[in-house]
N, C-alpha and C positions, 0 to 999 in steps of 0.2 A: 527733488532732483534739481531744481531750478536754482534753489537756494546755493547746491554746493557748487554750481556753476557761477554764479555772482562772486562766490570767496577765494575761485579760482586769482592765481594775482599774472596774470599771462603777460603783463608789462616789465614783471622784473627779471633782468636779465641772466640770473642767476634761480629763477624756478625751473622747473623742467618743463612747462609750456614755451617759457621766454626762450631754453635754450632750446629746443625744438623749431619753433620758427626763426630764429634767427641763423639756423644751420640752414632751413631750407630755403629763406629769402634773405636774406642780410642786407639789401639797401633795401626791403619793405621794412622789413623790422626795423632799421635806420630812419625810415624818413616819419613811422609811424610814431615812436617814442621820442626823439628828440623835439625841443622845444623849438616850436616853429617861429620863422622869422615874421611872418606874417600877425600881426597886432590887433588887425582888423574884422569884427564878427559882428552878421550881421543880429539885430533885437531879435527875429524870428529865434536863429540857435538860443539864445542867451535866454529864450522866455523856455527853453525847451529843455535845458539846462538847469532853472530855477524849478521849473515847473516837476521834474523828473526831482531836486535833491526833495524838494515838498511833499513831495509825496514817497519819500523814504527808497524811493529804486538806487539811490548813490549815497554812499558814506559824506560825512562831514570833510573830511580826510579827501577822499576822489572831487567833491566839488570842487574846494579849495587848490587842486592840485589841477582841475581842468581848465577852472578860470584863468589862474596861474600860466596858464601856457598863451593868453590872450593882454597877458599885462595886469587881470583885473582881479578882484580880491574878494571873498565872500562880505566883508563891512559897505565895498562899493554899493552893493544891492541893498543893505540893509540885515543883513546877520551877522549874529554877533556870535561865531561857533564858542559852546563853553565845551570845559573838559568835563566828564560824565566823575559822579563820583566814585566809582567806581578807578576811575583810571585817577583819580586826585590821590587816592590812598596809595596806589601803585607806586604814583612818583614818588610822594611824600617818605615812602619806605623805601624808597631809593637813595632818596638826599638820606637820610636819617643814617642810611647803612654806609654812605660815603662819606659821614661826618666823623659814623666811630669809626673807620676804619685809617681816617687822617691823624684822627685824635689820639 
């Protein structure tokens, strides 16, 4: 159960959690998803952030997009996110179906 709660994506405004709360709070929903003006956070979060993607509770994908809202970049810290092979074949048969399809 926990699991399917994690893959819920309640941030994007067009799910039906997103559109749910943003019907019922619209400037919570606003001030929570918009990227904040604020730049500054303190090492405590950031170790709690790093320590939370380490140990696999946040996608590659969520880190990088949480850091992101503080200016800061998963390479800052020392990660090098790669793409999973699985998602390399993906693209790769992406591009490949875009090439014949030009061609």
């Amino acid at each position: 159960m926990l699991d399917s709660l994690f893959r819920v994506d309640a941030r994007n405004a067009d799910s039906r959690y997103g559109k749910i709360f943003s019907n019922m709070a619209q400037e919570c929903y606003r001030i929570l998803n918009e990227r904040t003006e604020c730049i500054e956070i303190s090492s405590h979060i950031l170790e709690m952030f790093i320590q939370n993607y380490e140990d696999g509770y946040i996608t590659d994908d969520d880190f990088a997009e949480l850091l992101g809202l503080f200016g800061k970049a998963p390479e800052d810290f020392g990660f090098e996110l790669c793409v999973s092979a699985e998602d390399m074949q993906e693209l790769q048969g992406l591009f490949e179906g875009g090439d014949a399809a030009e061609g």
